[in-house]
NUZAZA-626761 format. One record per residue (C-alpha): residue in one letter; x, y, z. Coordinates in steps of 0.05 Angstrom, whole numbers, plus 5000, padded with zeros to 4 digits. Example, Ala and Ser with C-alpha at 12.3 -4.5 7.8 and 13.67 -1.06 7.14 Angstrom:
<nodes>
a524649105156/s527349795143/
</nodes>
This chain:
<nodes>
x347735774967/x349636474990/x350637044937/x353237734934/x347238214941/x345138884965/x341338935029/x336339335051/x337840095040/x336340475104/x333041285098/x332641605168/x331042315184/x332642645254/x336143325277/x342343135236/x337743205172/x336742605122/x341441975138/x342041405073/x345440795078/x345140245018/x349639775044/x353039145000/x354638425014/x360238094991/x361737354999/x368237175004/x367936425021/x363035975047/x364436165119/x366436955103/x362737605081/x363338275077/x358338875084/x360939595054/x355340175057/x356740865040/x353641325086/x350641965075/x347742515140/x346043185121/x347943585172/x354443035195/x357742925125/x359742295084/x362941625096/x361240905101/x359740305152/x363939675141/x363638995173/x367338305163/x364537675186/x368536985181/x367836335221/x369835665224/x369435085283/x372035515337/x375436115292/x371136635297/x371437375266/x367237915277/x369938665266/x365539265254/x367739965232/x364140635220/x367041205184/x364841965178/x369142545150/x367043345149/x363243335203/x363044105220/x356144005267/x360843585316/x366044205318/x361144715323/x358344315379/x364244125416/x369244705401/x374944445452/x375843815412/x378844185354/x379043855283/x375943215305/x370643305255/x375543205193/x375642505211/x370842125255/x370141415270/x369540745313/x370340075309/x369539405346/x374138775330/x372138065363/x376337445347/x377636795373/x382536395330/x383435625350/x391435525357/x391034755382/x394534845442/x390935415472/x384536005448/x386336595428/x381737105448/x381437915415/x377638385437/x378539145426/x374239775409/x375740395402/x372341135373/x376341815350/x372542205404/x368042055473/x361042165435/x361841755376/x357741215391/x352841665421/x352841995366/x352841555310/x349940955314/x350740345265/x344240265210/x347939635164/x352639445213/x351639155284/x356439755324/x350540095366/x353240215436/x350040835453/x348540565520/x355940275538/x360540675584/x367540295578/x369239975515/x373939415533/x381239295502/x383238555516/x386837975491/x387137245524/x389936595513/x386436005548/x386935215546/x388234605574/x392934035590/x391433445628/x388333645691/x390634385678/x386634965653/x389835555652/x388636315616/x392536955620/x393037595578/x391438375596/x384738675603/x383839425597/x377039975590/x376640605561/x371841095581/x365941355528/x362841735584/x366842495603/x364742335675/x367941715685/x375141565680/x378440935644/x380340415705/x384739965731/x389239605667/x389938935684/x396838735651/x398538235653/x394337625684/x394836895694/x390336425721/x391335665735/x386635115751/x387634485782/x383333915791/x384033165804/x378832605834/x382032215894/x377331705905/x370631975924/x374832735945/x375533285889/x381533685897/x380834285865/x386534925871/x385535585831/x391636175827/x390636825799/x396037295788/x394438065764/x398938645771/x394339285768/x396040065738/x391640675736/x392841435717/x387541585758/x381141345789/x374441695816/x369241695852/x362442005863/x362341875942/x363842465987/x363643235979/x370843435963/x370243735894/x378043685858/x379144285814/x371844355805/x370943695762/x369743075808/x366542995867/x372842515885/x377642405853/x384742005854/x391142335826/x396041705849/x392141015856/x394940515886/x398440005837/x401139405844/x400238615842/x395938225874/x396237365882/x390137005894/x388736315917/x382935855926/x384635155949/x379434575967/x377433925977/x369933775958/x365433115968/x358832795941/x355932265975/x347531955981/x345131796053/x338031466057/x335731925990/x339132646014/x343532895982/x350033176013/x355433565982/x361633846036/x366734236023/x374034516059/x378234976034/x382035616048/x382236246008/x388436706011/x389837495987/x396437895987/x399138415963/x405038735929/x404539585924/x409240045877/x406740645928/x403940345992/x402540976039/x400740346088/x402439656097/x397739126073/x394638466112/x396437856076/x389537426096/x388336756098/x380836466110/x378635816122/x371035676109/x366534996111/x359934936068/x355534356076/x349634336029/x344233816039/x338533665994/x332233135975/x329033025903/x321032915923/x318232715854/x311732465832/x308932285766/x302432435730/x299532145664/x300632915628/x306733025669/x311933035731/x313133485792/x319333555827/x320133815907/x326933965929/x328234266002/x334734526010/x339334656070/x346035046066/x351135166126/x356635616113/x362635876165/x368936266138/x373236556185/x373837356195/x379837736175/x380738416170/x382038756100/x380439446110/x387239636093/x387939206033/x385739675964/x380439495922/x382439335834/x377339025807/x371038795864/x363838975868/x357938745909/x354138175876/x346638425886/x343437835927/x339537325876/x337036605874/x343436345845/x348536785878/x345536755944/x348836165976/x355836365930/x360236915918/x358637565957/x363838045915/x365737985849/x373538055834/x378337775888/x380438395929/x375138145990/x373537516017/x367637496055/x366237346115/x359436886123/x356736486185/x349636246165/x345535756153/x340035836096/x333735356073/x331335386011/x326334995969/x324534885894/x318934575859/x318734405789/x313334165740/x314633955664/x310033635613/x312033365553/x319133545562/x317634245570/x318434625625/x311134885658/x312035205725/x319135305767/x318635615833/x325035725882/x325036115950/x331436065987/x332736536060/x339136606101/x340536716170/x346636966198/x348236636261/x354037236267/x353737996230/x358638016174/x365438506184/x367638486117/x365339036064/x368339386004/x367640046052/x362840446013/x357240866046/x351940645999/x353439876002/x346639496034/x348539096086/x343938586110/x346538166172/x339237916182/x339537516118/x335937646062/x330837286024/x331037105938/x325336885903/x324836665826/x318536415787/x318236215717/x310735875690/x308435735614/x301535635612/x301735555539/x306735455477/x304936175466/x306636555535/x311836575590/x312636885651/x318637075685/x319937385750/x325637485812/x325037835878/x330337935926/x328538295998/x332538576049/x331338366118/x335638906150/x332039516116/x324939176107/x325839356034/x326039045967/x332939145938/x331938785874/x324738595830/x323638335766/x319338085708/x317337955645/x311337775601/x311837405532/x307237205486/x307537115417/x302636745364/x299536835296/x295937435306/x300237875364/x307737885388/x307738175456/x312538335520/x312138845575/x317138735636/x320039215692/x325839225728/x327739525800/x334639545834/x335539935900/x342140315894/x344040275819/x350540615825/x355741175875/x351041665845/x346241445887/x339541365840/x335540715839/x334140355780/x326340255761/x324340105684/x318539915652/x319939545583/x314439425525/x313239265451/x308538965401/x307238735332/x301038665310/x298038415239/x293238895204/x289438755146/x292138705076/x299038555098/x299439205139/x302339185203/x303439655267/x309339575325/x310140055382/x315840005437/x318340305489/x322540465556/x319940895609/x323841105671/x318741045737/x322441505786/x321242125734/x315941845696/x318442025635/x319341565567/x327541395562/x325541205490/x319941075450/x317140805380/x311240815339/x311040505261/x307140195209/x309539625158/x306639345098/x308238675066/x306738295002/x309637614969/x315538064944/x316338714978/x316238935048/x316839705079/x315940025143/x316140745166/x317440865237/x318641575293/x322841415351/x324141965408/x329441895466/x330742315522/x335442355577/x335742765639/x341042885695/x341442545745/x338142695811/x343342645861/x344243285909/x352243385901/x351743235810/x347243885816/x351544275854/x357544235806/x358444615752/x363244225711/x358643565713/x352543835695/x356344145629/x358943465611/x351743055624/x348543615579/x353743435532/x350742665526/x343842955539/x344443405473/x348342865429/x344242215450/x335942665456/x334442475379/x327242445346/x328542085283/x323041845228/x326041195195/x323740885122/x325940175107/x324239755053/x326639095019/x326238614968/x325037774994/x329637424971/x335637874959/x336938165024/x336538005093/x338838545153/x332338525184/x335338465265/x328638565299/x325139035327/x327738935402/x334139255374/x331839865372/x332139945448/x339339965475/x340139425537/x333939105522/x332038695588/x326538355551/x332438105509/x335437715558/
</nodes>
């Protein structure tokens, strides 16, 4: 039985002086709550965090809200936004309401100013997206009927970040699905219609500097509509134990413009895959190992579409399951691939569980690839590259996760990853990096090293430490260091957390002006030390979220 309660309070203390929270929860029903805390922060002013949570079978509600009035730090801080301190605030709304004949989907966010979130982040409510950089306004209605699926809506971002600018709207969208069985054939045909608007757009590529605040920048986009088309026939068929799946299809792209400066190519591309595969097994008393070789051959045709603009595609970074698939995300390219690629997996499981899963997979163009999304800093890699992924549980109490993927054009490794877990009586435990060659336009590479652990003490004492450390400056992104104590009827902890930024590193960032004035903006709003007290009563409350929360984009999370 759930009751009406106060959770824990929260007591903080950074730069912004003392912040208190004692938040309340309601019940409303036996499948709705509601959490109201007024919030108090020294230096910030008054108001209160709010959040409503109601579900039911596949109606779902989730909507989060902060509130701050009299904030005179923010407009003593940020002088150009003039009176925004009065009234401060953000929210996040996420619904999806069962109508029978289709999903309705919700999702919008929104804040009274860029640095909110940065700013303020949620203590009784779950609104903490210091680390986003579009907060994304969309609504969608999806189902099914017969052997149609289909979904359309409008899908919009808005910028948090002063150096970034909102987008392409999507508005409106529709997407249809198709499929049907015709005999031992699977016909399968996929439309998708978008029609695309943007004030403006930038860039970080290039040296022409616009009125002193981008390093490129758009004034009039192109906009327009754009019709997409995937149709296919697919097969799956046993030969003396392989395996063989074939597919034919062709793939088309064109293009309607408001304000073409050019014409556009309408492209159509055939392409053939042929996937053949063998399940090598072999049993044990304590378990059973599988061996599965692989081999992929792939041809689609190449068409030119450098003249064709770009809405809503990205390179997929190369990776064991999207290296035989989709080489941009979006539908503005289709790529061109000739290759064949081997691959082969083993697997081992014991009592249902999975112990060790190893898979390698390499491709080999048999012709370079033409078509790219024409940026500078995009890795190309016409000698194939290779993916690797390697998961192994020695015990109920430890796991170990890896991927690697390596570029055989550049002799370099473009992505690398893993993870340690392990977590028993005594110790909870997980340290992890991550690498990625060519994070973003600006130009910096992504390397992270991830930790934390909880250890018992004596006595019901405790100690946790985490923390996020960025390896090309060697400096901590974010750290943590408490101590908790715990009894049959009362728990508390007191924790110091530190975070700091710094600019980036790229050559043309430091050369402008304007830029480095808006990143020592975020710098000054998100570089907190804070010293947090928390404390509750089992039994009568229950917010505690983890301590993995702490650290925005967790990768040992996922």
């Amino acid at each position: 039985i759930r009751h009406s309660r106060f959770l824990d309070p929260s007591l903080s203390y950074s730069s912004d002086g003392f912040d208190f929270t004692l938040p309340y929860k309601k019940i409303l029903s036996d499948n709705s709550d509601l959490i109201f805390g007024p919030r108090a922060i020294a230096q910030r002013g008054n108001g209160f965090e709010l959040q409503l949570n109601s579900g039911k079978d596949q109606n779902i509600l989730r909507a989060n809200l902060i509130y701050l009035n009299s904030d005179k730090e923010f407009d003593k801080r940020y002088p150009s936004y003039k009176n925004i301190g009065e009234q401060r605030w953000g929210y996040e709304i996420k619904s999806s309401s069962d109508l029978q004949f289709g999903i309705l989907n919700v999702n919008l966010s929104d804040s009274s100013d860029l640095h909110f979130f940065r700013d303020i982040p949620g203590e009784s409510v779950n609104l903490n997206l210091q680390r986003e950089e579009y907060f994304e306004k969309s609504i969608s209605f999806q189902g099914n009927f017969k052997k149609l699926s289909y979904e359309m809506g409008s899908t919009g971002f808005e910028s948090s970040n002063p150096l970034l600018t909102n987008g392409y709207v999507k508005k409106p969208f529709f997407n249809l699905r198709y499929k049907n069985n015709l005999g031992n054939l699977e016909l399968e045909s996929f439309i998708s219609f978008s029609e695309f608007s943007a004030e403006k757009l930038h860039d970080y590529v290039g040296y022409q500097i616009h009125e002193g605040k981008y390093l490129f920048l758009i004034e009039n986009p192109p906009e327009g509509s754009r019709l997409f088309m995937n149709n296919s026939l697919k097969t799956k068929s046993r030969y003396k134990n392989f395996d063989i799946e074939a597919s034919v299809g062709i793939k088309s792209i064109s293009y309607d413009l408001k304000k073409a400066e050019g014409a556009t190519d309408e492209i159509n591309v055939p392409n053939v895959n042929i996937k053949v595969s063998k399940d090598l097994f072999k049993t044990s008393n304590d378990g059973v190992s599988f061996l599965t070789p692989i081999y992929i051959f792939g041809y689609s045709e190449t068409e030119d579409q450098s003249d064709n603009p770009i809405f809503d595609s990205a390179s997929l970074p190369a990776g064991i399951n999207t290296l035989m698939n989709k080489q941009f995300s979006g539908y503005d390219r289709i790529a061109d691939e000739k290759f064949h690629a081997f691959g082969i997996q083993f697997l081992r499981a014991k009592d249902g569980l999975e112990k060790i899963n190893f898979a390698i997979k390499k491709k080999f163009y048999y012709k370079d690839r033409e078509v790219y999304l024409n940026n500078l800093f995009e890795i190309k890699d016409d000698k194939g590259p290779i993916a690797s992924s390697f998961s192994w549980s020695p015990s109920e109490v430890i796991k170990f996760n890896s991927y690697v993927s390596y570029s055989g054009e550049q002799s370099k490794i473009n992505n690398l990853g893993f993870k340690v877990l392990f977590t028993d009586e005594n110790i909870n435990f997980g340290i992890g990096q991550k690498y990625r060659r060519i994070n973003s336009s600006l130009q910096d590479n992504l390397d992270l090293t991830e930790f934390f652990v909880e250890a018992p003490l004596e006595r019901g004492y405790s100690v946790f430490a985490l923390g996020q450390r960025d390896n090309e400056t060697n400096k901590f992104i974010e750290a943590r260091l408490g101590v908790g104590y715990e009894n049959c009827c009362f728990a508390a902890s007191i924790n110091a957390s530190k975070r700091t930024l710094i600019r980036f590193s790229d050559v043309n960032i430091s050369n402008n002006m304007f830029l480095n004035d808006l990143w020592s903006n975020i710098i000054e709003t998100e570089n907190k030390t804070r010293v947090n007290i928390s404390f509750r009563l089992k039994g009568f409350n229950d917010t505690n979220r983890g301590l993995k929360r702490y650290i925005q984009n967790s990768f040992l999370n996922q």
